[in-house]
N, C-alpha and C positions, 0 to 999 in steps of 0.2 A: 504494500500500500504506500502510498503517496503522503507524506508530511504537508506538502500544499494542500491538499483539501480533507485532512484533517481537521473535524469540529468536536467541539465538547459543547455540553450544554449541563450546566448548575441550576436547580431549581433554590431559590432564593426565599428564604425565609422559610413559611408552610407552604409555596406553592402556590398554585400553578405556574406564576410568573420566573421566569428562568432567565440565566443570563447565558447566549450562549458568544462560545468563544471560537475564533479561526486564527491563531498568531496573534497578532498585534487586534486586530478586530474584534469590534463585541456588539452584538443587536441584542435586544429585548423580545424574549418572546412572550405569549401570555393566552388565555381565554379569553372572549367576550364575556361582560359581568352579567348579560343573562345567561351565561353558559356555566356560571362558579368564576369566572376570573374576575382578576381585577380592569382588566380592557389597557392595560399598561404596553403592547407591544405586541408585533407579530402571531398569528395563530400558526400552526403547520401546512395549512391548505393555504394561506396568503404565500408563506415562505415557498413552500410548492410553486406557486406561477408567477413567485419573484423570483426565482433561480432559472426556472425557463424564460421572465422578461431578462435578466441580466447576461444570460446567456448569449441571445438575442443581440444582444445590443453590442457586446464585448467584440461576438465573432463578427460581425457586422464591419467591426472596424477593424478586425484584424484582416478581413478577407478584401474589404476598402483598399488596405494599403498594398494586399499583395497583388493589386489588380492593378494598383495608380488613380484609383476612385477616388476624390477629395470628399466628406463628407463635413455638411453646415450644421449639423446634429441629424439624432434619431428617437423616437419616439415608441416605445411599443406598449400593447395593451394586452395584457391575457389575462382571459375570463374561463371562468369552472365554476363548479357545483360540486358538493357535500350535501346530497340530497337526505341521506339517514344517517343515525349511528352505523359506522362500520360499513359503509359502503366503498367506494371506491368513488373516483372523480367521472363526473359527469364528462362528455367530451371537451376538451379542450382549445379556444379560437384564440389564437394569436394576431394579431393587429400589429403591422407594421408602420410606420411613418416613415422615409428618409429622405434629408432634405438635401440635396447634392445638386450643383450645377453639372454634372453627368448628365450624359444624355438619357434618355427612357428604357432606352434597351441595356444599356450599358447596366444602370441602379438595377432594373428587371432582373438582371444575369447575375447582381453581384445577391438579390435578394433569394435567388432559387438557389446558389451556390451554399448560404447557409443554412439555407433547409433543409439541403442535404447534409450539412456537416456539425450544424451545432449538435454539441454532445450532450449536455440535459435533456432536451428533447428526443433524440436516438436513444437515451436509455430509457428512459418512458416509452418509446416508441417498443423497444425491443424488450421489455420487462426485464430490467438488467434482475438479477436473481438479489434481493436482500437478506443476509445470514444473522442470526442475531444470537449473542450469548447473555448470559443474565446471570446477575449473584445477588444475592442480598446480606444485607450489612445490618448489625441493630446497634441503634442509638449507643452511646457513650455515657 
């Protein structure tokens, strides 16, 4: 495994709200307070389709440069659904924005390039396999 996308996640006080960690980085996650949370920061379903919007936007501009693409910004929007407990994600619509003086075909070419390659999306796409261990600890 990879040290770069290695995360930790600390639940903070009694919970729900957690801090989690990536190196030097640290985001707030949390419940909505009609869900039991305190509404303080990211859920897993928002975090979920803000790693596919950041994805998005990252490779956007990494595949911009390898093309000679200038980009003036980008914009992306992905939307889902958590329709029950324990369900799975409704289908997933990505929204793209990109604002480039490129021509139409050129942004076109440079936006199918990363649909094929951004990789949060291909693993969702590809149900990358999730393995989990578990221990438990008691209090001190």
């Amino acid at each position: 495994m990879s040290e770069a996308y290695r995360v930790r996640l600390r639940s903070l006080g009694d919970g729900p709200t957690a801090l989690g960690e990536a190196g030097p980085f640290t985001l707030v996650t949390d419940r909505p307070t009609a869900a039991g949370g305190r509404g303080l920061g990211f859920n897993g379903g928002q975090l979920l389709y803000l790693s596919i919007a950041a994805c998005w936007s990252n490779d956007l501009y990494r595949e911009a440069a390898t093309m000679g693409i200038e980009l003036d910004g980008v914009e992306i929007t992905v939307d889902g659904d958590f329709p029950s407990r324990g369900s799975g994600s409704t289908p997933i619509s990505v929204d793209v924005v990109v604002r480039s003086a490129a021509s139409d075909g050129r942004v076109r070419a440079l936006i199918a390039e990363v649909e094929r390659v951004a990789e949060i999306p291909r693993a969702i796409r590809d149900a990358t396999p999730i393995g989990v261990t578990a221990a438990v600890e008691r209090p001190a």
